[in-house]
C-alpha distance (Angstrom), angle and dihedral (degrees) to the residues before:
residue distance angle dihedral
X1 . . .
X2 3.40 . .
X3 3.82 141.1 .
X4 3.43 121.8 -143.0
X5 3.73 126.7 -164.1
X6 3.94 115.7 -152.9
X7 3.73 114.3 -168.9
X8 3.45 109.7 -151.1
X9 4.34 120.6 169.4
X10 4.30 107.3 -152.2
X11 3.41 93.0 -164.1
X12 3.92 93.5 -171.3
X13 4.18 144.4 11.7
X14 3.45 116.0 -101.1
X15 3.54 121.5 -137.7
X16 3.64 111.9 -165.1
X17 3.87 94.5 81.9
X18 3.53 125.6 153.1
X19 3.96 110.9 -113.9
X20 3.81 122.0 -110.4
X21 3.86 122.7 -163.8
X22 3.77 108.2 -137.9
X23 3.43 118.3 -103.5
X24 3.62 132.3 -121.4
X25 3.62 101.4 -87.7
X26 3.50 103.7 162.0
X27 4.05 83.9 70.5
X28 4.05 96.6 31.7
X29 4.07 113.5 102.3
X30 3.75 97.5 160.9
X31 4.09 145.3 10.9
X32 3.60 133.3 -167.2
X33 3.45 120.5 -167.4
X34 3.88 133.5 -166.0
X35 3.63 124.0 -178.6
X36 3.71 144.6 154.3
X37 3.78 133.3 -103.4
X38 3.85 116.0 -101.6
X39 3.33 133.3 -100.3
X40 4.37 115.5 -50.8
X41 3.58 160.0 146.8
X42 3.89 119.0 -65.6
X43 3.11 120.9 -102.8
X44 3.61 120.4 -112.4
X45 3.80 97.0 -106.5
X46 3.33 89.7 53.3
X47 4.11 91.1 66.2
X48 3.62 119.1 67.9
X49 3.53 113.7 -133.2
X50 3.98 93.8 -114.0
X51 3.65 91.8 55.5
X52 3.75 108.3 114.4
X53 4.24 96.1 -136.6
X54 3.99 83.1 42.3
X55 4.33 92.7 114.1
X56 3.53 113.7 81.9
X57 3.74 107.3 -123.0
X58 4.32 78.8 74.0
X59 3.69 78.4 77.5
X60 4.26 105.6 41.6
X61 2.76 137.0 165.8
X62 3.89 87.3 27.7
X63 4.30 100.7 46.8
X64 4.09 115.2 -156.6
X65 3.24 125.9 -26.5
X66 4.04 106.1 7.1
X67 3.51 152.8 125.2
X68 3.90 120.1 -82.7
X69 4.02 117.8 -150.9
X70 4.20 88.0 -110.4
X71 4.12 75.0 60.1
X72 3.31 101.6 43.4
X73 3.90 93.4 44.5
X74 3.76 90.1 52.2
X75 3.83 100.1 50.5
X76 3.58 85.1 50.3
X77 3.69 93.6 62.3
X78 3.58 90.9 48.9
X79 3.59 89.1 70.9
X80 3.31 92.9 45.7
X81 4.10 88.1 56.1
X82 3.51 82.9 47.2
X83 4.17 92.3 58.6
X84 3.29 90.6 44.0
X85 3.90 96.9 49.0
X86 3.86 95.1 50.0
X87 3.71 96.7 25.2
X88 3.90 92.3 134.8
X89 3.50 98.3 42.5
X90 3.71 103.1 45.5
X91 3.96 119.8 64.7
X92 3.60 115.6 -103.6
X93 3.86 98.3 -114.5
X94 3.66 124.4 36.4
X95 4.11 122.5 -86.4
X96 3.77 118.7 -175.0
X97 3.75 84.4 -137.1
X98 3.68 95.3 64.4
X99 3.60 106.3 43.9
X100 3.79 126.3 49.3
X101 4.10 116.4 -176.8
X102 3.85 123.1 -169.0
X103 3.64 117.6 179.0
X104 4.44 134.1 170.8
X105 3.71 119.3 -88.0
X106 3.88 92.2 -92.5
X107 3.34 140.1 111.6
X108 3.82 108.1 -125.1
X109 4.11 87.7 38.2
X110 3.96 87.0 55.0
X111 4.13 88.4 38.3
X112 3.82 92.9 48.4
X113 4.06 96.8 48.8
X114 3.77 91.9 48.0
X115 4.34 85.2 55.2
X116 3.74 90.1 48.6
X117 3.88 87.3 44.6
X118 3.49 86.4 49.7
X119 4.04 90.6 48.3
X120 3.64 94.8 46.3
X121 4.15 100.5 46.0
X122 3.83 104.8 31.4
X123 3.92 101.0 -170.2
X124 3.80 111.7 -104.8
X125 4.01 132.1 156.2
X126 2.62 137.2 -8.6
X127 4.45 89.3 6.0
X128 4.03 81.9 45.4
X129 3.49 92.8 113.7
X130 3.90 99.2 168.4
X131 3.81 118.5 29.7
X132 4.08 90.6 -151.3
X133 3.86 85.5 50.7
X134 3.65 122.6 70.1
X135 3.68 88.0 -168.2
X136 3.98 156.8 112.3
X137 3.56 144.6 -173.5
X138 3.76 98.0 -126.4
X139 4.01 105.4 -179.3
X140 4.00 116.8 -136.1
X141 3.89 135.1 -178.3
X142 3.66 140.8 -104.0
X143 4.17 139.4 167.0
X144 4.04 120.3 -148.7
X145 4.50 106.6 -100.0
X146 3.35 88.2 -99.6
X147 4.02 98.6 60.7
X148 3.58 97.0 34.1
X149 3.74 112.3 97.4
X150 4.02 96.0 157.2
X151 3.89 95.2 58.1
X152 3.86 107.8 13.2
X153 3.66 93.1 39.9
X154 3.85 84.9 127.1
X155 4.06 83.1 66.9
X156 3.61 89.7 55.2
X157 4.24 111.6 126.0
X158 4.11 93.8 -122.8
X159 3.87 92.6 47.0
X160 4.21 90.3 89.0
X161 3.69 95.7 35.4
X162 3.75 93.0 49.8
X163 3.83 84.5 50.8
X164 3.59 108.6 47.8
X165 4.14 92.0 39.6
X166 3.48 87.9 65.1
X167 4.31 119.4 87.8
X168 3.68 101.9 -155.3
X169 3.89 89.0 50.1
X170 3.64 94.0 44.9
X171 3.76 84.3 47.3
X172 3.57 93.9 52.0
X173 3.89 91.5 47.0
X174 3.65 96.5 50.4
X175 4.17 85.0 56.4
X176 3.77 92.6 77.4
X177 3.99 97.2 38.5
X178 3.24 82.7 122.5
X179 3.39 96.9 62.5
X180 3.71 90.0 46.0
X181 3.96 87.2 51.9
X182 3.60 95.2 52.9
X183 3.96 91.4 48.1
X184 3.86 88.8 52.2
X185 3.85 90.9 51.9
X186 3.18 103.5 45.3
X187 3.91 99.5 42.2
X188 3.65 95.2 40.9
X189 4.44 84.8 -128.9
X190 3.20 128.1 126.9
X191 3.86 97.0 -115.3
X192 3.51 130.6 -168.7
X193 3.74 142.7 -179.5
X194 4.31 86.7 -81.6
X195 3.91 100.9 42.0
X196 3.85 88.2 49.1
X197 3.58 87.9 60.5
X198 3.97 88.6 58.0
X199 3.84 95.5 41.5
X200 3.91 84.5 54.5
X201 3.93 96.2 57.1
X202 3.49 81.3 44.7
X203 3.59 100.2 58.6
X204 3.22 92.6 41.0
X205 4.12 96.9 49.5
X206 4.11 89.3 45.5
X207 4.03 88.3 57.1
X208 4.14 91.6 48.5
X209 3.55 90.1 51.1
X210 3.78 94.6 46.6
X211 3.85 107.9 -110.3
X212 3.82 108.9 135.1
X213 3.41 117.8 -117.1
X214 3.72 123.8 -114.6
X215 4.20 111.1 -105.2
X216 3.12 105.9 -118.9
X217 4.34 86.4 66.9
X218 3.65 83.1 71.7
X219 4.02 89.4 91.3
X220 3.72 92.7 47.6
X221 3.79 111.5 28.8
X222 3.05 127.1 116.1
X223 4.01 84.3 -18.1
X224 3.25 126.0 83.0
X225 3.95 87.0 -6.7
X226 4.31 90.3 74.9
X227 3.51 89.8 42.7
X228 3.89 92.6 56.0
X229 3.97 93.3 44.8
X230 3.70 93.2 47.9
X231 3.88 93.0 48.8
X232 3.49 95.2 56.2
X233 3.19 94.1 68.6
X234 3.34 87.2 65.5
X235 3.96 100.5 43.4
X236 3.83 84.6 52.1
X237 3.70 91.2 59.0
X238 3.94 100.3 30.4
X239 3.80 89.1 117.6
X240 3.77 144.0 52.3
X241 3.73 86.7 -122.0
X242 3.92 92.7 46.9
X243 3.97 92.4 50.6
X244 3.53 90.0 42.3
X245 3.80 89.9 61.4
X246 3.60 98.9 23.5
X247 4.32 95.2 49.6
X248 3.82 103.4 5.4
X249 3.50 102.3 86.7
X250 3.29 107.3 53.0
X251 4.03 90.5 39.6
X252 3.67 87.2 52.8
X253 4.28 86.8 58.4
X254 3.41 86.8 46.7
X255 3.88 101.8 56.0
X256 3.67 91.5 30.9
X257 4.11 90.4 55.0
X258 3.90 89.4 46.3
X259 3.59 89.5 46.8
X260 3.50 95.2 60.1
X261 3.54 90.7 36.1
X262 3.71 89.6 67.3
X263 3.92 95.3 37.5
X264 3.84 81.0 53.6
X265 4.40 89.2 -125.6
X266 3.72 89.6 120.6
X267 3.57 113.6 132.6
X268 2.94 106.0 -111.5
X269 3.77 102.2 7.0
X270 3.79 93.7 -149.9
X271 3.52 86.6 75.4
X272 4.24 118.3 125.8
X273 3.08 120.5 162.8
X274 3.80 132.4 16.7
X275 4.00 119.9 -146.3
X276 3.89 119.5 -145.2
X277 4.12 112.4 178.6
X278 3.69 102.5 177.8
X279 4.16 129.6 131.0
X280 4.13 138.3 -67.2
X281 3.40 82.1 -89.7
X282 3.94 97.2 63.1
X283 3.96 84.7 54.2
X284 3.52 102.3 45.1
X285 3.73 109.9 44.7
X286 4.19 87.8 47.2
X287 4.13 75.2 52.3
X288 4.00 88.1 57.2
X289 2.83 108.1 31.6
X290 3.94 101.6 58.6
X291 3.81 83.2 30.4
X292 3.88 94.8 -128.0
X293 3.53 94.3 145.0
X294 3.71 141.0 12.9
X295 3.68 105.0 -126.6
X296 4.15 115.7 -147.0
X297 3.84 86.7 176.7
X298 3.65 151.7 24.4
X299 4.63 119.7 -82.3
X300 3.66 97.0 -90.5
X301 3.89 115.0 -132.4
X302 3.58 109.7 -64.5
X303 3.74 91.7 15.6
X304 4.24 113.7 152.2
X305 3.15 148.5 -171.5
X306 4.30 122.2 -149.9
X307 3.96 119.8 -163.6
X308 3.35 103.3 -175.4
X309 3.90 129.5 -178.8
X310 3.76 112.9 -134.2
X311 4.27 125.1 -169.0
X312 4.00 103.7 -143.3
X313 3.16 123.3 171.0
X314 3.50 90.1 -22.8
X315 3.38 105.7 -54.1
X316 3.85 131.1 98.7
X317 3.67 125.0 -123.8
X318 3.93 144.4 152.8
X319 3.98 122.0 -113.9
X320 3.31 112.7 -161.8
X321 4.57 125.9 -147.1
X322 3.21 128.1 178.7
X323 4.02 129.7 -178.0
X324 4.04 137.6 -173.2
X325 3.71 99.8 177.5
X326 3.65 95.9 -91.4
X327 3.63 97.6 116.0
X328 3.64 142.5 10.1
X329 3.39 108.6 -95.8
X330 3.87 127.6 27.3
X331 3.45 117.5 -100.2
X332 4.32 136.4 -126.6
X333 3.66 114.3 -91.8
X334 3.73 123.4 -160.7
X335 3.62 130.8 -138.5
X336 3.48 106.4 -135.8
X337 4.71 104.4 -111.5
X338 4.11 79.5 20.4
X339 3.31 133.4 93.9
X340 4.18 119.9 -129.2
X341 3.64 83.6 -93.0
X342 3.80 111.5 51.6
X343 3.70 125.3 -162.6
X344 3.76 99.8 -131.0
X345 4.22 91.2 -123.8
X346 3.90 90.5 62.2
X347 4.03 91.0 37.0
X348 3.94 85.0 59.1
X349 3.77 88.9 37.3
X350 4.11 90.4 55.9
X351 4.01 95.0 42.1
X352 4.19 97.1 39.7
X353 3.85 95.6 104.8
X354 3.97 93.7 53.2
X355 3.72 95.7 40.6
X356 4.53 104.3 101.3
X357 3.40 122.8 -137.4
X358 3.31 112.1 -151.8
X359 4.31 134.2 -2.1
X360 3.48 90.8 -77.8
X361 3.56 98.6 79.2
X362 4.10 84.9 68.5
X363 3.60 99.6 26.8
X364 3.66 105.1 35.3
X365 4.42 98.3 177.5
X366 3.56 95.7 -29.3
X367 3.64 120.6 90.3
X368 4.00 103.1 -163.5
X369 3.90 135.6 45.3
X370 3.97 112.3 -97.2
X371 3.71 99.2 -173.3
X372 3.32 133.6 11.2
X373 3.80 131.2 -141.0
X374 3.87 126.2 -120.4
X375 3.37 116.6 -90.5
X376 3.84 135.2 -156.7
């Protein structure tokens, strides 16, 4: 494991932050949060090499694959959600026994969890330790793609074969070959179900940032190029073994940390809320695959998803938000045989058949990641 410190100076507190009803703390024992990175460059696999804005200087002072300010500004107002959300039940000034933050082995997931860190524990005395700067190093985790099932589970080795051995994916696949076709001729690539998941957050990144497309996208973009993205995340967790892969890891951390959050074996027990800064994908196919919510589009930047572990009444239970920026406040999801509030014995009850147990799940024989899996 290793621990990565990201120095990053806020030189001032932005106003224009969405607002956040406080939560009910006097209830709340736990949160987990995962959300995506904010708003960047694409990444140079997502640009085919014909592509007129394909070199990088297009995309200086940033380079591939990065955060812009616009991103940077609005990951740092998700923390400052987050504050206000849990502003009773956190401490006032960071402790590295409360908070523990995991994020994917790249840069704007590691840059975008050290802005919400810097949201969520503005420095104050006695850590304040520069009065111009309202901010601190706070130090955060993160495993290589190839060792990290919880977050780049989409990496793992069985993901692909688990895909393509199935009919009614292959069969869903095959319905936009024709999309795939037209990508191939007009890029001069040899594109494939994958790369044309790339080329899509490329297309779609190159438009935000103000780069005209090239004509012949016209046929493809948005439609049927969103249509494709979105239903993958739905071929990728058409199957118990899929979602088991896909979702089951990092479900499996979360019930395993609330478990011994409520057995009081969490190390350290101070702990209260867990961070997770990963990709749309991270969202979405936890989305699918306990079929909270039926997803018409792709986690917006800065998107998340909260499970937190509530004491009511006595008994223990998950409640489940998620938000995409198209309201203030996150909103209840359900877990399909559950109620909004879960007692944590039926949420394990519900989520036992996707839940791995052991590596091989992920792994299968192989011991490293061959390909990996666009990322946005």
């Amino acid at each position: 494991m290793k621990i990565y410190y990201c120095f990053i100076i806020v030189l001032q507190i932005f106003s224009s932050v969405r607002s956040e009803k406080n939560v009910a703390n006097n209830t709340l024992v736990l949160a987990h949060v995962i959300f995506r990175h904010g708003d960047g460059t694409p990444s140079q696999s997502a640009l085919y090499k014909s592509n007129k804005f394909y070199n990088e200087s297009f995309y200086d002072p940033y380079g591939y694959g990065q955060l812009t300010n616009k991103g940077k500004l609005k990951e740092y107002n998700l923390g400052v959600t987050l504050r206000k959300r849990y502003a009773t039940f956190l401490n006032s000034s960071w402790n590295v026994k409360v908070c523990e933050a995991w994020s994917t082995d790249y840069d704007r997931t590691k840059m975008s969890l050290s802005l919400v860190l810097g949201g969520l524990f503005p420095a104050e005395d006695p850590l304040l330790w520069n009065p111009e700067v309202p901010w601190q190093p706070i130090p955060y985790n993160y495993l290589p793609v190839a060792q990290d099932k919880e977050l780049s589970s989409w990496a793992c080795p069985t993901t692909l074969p688990l895909i393509y051995s199935d009919a009614a994916n292959m069969e869903k696949l095959k319905s936009y070959d024709g999309l795939i076709n037209t990508l191939r001729d007009n890029t001069g690539e040899d594109v494939d179900y994958i790369s044309a998941l790339d080329l899509f957050l490329g297309m779609y990144i190159q438009k935000e940032m103000g780069f005209p497309l090239d004509n012949w996208t016209s046929t493809i973009f948005p439609e049927p190029f969103k249509s494709y993205f979105v239903d993958f995340y739905y071929i990728e967790t058409s199957t118990k073994e899929l979602k088991t892969v896909l979702a089951g890891y990092i479900l499996k951390k979360i019930i395993t940390n609330s478990l011994n959050k409520i057995n009081g074996s969490l190390v350290p027990p101070e702990r209260k809320i867990f961070l997770y800064s990963g990709h749309e994908v991270n969202a979405a196919t936890v989305i699918t695959s306990l079929n909270l919510y039926n997803l018409v589009d792709f986690p917006t930047y800065a998107s998340y998803l909260i499970f937190e572990v509530h004491n009511i009444d006595g008994i223990y239970g998950i409640m489940i938000y998620y938000e995409d920026n198209t309201s203030d406040t996150p909103h209840a999801l359900t877990l399909p045989g559950c109620k909004t509030f879960c007692p944590l014995e039926d949420f394990i009850k519900l989520t036992q058949d996707i839940i791995p147990t052991s590596d091989v799940e992920c792994y299968g024989n192989q011991t490293k990641v061959d390909k990996n899996t666009p990322t946005g």
